[in-house]
C-alpha atoms as an extended CHARMM CRD file, in Angstrom:
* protein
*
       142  EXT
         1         1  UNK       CA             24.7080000000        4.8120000000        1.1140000000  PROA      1               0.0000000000
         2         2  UNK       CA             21.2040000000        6.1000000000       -0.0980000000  PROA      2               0.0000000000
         3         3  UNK       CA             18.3930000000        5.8650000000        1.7520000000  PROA      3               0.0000000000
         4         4  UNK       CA             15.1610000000        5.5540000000       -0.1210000000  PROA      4               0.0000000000
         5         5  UNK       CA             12.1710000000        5.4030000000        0.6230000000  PROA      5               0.0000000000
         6         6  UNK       CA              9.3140000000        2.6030000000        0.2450000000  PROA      6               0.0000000000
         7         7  UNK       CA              5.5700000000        3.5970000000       -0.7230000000  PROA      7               0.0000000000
         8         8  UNK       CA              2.6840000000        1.1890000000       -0.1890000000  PROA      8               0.0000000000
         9         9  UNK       CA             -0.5160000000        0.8770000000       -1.9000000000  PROA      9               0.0000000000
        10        10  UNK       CA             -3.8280000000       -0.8650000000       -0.8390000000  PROA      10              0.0000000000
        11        11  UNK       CA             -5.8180000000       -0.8960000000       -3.7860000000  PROA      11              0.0000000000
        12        12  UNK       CA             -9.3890000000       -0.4540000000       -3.7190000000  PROA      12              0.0000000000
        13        13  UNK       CA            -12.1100000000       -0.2970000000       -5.8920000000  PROA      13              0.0000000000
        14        14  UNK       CA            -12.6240000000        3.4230000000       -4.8590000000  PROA      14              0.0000000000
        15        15  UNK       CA            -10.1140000000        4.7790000000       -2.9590000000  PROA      15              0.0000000000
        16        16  UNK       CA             -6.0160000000        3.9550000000       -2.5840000000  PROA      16              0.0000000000
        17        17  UNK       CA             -4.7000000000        3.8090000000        0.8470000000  PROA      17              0.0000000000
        18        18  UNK       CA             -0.6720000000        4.9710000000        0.4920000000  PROA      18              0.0000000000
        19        19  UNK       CA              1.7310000000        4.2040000000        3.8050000000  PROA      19              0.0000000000
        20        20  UNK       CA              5.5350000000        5.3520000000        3.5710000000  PROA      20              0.0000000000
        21        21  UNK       CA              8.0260000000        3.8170000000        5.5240000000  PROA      21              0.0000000000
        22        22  UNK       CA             10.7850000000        6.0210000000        7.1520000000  PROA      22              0.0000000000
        23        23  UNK       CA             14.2370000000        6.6040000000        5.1340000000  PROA      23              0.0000000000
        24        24  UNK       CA             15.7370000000        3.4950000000        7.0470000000  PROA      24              0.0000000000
        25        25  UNK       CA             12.9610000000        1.3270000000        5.9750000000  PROA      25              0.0000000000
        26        26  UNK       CA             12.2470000000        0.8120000000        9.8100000000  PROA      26              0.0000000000
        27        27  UNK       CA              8.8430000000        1.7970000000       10.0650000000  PROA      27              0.0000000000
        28        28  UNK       CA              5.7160000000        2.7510000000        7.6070000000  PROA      28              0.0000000000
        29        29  UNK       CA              3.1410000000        5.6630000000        8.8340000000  PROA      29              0.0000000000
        30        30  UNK       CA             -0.1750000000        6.2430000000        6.9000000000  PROA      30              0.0000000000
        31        31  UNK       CA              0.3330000000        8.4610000000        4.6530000000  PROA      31              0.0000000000
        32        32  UNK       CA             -3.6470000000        9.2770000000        2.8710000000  PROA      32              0.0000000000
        33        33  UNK       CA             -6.4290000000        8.1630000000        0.6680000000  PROA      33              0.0000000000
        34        34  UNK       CA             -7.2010000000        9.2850000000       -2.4480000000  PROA      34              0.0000000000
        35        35  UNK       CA            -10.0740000000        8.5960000000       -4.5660000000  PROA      35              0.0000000000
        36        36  UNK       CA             -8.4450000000        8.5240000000       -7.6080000000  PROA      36              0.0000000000
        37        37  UNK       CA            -10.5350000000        9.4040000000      -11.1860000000  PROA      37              0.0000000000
        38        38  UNK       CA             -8.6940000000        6.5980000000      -12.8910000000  PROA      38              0.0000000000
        39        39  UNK       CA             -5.3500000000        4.4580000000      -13.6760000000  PROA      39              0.0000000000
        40        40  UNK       CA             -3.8970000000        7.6760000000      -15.3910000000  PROA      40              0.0000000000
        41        41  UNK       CA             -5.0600000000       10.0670000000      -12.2530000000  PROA      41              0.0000000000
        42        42  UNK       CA             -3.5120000000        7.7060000000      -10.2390000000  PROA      42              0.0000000000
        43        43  UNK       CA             -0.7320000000        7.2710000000      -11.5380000000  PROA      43              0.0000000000
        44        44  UNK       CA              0.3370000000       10.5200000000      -12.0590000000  PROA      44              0.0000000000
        45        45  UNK       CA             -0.5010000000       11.1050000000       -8.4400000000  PROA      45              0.0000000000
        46        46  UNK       CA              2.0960000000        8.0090000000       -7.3300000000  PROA      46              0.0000000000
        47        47  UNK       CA              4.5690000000        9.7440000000       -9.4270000000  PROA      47              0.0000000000
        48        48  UNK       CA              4.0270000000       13.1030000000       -7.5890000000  PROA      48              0.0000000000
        49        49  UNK       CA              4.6410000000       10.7980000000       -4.1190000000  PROA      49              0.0000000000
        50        50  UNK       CA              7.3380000000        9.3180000000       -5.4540000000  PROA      50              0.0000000000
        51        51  UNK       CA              9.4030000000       12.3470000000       -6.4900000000  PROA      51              0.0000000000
        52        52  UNK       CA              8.2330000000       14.5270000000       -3.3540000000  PROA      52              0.0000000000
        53        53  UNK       CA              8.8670000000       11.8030000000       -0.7760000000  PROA      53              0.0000000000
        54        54  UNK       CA             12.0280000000       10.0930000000       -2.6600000000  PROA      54              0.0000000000
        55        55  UNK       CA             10.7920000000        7.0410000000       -2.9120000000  PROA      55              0.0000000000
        56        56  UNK       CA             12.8170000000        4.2850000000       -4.5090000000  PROA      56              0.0000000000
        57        57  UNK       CA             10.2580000000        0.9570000000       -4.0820000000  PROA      57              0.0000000000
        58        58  UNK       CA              6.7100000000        0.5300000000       -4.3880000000  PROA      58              0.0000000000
        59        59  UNK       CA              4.7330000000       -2.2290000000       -2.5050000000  PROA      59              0.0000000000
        60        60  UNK       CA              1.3060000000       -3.5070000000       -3.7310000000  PROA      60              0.0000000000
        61        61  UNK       CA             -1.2550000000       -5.0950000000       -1.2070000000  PROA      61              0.0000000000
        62        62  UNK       CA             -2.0620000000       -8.2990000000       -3.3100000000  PROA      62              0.0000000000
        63        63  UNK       CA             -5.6240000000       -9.4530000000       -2.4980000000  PROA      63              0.0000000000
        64        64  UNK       CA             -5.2580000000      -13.3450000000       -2.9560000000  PROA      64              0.0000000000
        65        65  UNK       CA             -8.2330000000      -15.5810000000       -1.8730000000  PROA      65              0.0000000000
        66        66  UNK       CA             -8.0340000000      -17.4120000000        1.4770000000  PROA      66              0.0000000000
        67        67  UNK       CA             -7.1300000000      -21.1230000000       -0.0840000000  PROA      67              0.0000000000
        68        68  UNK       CA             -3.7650000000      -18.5040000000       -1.6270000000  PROA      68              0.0000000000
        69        69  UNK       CA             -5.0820000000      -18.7020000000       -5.0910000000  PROA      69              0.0000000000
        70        70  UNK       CA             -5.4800000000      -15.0420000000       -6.9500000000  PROA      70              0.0000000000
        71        71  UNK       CA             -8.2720000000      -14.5140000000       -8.1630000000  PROA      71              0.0000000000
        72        72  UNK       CA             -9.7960000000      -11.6710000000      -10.6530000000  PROA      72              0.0000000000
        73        73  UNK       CA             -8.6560000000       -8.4070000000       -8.4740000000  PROA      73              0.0000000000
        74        74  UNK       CA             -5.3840000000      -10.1420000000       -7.7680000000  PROA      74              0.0000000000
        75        75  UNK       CA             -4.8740000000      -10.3440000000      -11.7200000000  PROA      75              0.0000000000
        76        76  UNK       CA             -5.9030000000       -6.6240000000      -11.7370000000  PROA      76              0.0000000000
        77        77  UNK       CA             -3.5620000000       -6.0670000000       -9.4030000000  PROA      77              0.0000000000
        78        78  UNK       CA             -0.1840000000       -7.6850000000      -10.8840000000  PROA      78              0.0000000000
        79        79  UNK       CA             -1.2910000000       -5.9140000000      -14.6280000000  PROA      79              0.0000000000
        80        80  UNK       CA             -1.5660000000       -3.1480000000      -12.5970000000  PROA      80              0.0000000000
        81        81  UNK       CA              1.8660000000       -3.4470000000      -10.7230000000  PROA      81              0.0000000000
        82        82  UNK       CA              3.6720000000       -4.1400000000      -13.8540000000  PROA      82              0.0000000000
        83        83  UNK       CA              1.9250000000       -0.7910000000      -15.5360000000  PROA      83              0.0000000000
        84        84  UNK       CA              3.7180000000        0.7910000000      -12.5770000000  PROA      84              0.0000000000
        85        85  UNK       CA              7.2840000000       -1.1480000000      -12.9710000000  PROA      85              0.0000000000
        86        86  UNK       CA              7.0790000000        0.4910000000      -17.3510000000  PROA      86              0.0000000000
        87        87  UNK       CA              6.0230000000        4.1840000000      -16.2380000000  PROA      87              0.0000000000
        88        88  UNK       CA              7.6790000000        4.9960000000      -12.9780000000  PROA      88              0.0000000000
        89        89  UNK       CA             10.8320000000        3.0990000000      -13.3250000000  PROA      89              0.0000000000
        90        90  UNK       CA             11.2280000000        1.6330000000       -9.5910000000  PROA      90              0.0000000000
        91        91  UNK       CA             10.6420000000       -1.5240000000       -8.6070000000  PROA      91              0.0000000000
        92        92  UNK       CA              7.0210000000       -2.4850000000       -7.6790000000  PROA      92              0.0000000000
        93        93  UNK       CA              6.6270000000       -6.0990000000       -5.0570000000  PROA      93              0.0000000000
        94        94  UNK       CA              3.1060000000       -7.4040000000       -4.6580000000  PROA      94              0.0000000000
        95        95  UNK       CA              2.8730000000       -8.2080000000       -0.5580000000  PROA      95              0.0000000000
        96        96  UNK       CA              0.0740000000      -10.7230000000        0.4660000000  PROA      96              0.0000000000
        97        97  UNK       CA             -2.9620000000       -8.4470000000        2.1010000000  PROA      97              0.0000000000
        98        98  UNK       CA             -4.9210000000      -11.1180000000        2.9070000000  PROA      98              0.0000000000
        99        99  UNK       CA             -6.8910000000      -10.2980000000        6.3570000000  PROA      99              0.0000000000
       100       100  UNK       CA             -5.3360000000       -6.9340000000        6.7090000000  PROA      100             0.0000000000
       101       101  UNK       CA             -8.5710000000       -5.0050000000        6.6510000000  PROA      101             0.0000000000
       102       102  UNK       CA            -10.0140000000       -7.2980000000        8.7650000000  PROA      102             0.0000000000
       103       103  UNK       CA             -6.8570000000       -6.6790000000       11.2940000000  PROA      103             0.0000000000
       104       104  UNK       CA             -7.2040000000       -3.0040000000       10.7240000000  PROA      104             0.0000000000
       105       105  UNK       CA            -10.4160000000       -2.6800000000       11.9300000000  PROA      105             0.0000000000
       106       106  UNK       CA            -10.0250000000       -5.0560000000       14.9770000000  PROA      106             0.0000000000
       107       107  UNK       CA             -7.5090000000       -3.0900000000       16.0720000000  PROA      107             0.0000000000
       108       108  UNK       CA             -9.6280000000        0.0710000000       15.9340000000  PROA      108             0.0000000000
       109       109  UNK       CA            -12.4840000000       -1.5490000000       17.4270000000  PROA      109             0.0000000000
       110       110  UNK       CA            -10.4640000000       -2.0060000000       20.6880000000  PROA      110             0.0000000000
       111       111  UNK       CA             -8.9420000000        1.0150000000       20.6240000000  PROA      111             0.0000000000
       112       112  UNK       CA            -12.8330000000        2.6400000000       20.5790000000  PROA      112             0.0000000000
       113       113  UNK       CA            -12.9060000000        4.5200000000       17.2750000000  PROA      113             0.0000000000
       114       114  UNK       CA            -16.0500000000        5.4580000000       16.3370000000  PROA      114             0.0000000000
       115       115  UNK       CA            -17.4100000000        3.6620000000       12.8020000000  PROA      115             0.0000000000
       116       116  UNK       CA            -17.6940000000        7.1530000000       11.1010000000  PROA      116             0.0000000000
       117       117  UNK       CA            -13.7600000000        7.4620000000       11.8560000000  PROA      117             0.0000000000
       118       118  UNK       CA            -12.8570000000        3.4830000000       10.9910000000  PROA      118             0.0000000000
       119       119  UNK       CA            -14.7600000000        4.0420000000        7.5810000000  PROA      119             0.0000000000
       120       120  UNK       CA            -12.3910000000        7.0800000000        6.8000000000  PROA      120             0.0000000000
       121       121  UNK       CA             -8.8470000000        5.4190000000        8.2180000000  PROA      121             0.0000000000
       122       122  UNK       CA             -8.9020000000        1.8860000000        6.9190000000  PROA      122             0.0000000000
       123       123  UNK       CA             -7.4110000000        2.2810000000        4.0040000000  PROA      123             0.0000000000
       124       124  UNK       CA             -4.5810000000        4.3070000000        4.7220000000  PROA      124             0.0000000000
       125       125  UNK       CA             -3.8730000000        1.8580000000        7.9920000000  PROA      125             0.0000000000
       126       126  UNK       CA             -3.9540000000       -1.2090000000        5.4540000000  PROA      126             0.0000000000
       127       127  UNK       CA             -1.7470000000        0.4450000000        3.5160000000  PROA      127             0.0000000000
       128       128  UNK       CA              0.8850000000        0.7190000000        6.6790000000  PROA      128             0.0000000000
       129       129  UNK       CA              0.1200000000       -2.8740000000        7.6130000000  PROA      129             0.0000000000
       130       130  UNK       CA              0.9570000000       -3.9870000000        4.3390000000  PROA      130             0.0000000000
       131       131  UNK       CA              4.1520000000       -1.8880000000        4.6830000000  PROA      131             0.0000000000
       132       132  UNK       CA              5.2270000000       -2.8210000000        7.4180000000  PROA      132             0.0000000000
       133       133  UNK       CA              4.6760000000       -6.2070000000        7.0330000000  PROA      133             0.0000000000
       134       134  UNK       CA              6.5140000000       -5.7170000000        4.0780000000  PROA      134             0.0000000000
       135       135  UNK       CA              9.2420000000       -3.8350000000        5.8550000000  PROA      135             0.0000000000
       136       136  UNK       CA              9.7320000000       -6.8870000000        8.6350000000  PROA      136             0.0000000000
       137       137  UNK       CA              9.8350000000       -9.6870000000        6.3520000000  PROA      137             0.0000000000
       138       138  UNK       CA             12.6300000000       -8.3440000000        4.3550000000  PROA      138             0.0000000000
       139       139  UNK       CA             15.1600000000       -7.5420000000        7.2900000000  PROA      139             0.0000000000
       140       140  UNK       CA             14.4070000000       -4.0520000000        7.0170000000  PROA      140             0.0000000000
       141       141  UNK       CA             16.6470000000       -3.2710000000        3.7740000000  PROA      141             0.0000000000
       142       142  UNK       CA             15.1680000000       -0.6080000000        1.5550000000  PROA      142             0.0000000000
């Protein structure tokens, strides 16, 4: 049996949060954020991930409005996630992100991080929400 790896991506309009889960597909850990100077920059940086980490599956935060519906950066996002699929050759999934900043940063509220150290974290603890959301919901298979 090989064990692969799953990468997750909350995409922003700046920056890219990236989570990994663990070889099992257990758990997902923050991995960084990157302020990527396009698609191309960022893609070639995903492929860098990929091949470092061994990563075999890619999950995409999708940003769907609250009535479900996607909207303009959710349409972004599956053009985006099917670039992905053609270049790198694994298999992208799209995971619902709805409310996951806003859980991110409740959680560091109570746990008394300062707002200077929230603003630099959220994205990369989106990220491992969306993983391991990801991760639970699908029996932990990778």
């Amino acid at each position: 049996m090989t064990l692969t790896r799953t990468l997750a991506l909350d995409l922003g309009e700046k920056k890219v949060g990236l989570a990994i889960s663990d070889p099992l597909g257990i758990t997902a850990k923050p991995l960084e954020v990157i302020r990527p100077g396009g698609k191309k920059q960022l893609i070639g940086h995903i492929k860098n991930v990929i091949r470092e980490k061994g990563v075999g599956r890619l999950v995409l935060g999708l940003p769907l409005n609250m009535d479900g519906k996607a909207g303009d950066k959710a349409r972004d996002v599956c053009a985006f996630a099917e670039e992905l699929k053609a270049e790198l050759g694994v298999p992208v999934c799209l995971w619902d992100e709805r409310l996951t900043t806003m859980e991110v940063n409740r959680m560091m509220i109570r746990a008394d991080i300062s707002r200077k150290k929230r603003k630099k974290a959220d994205d990369k603890l989106a990220a491992q929400l969306i993983l391991q959301n990801y991760l639970d919901a699908s029996g932990r298979k990778t």
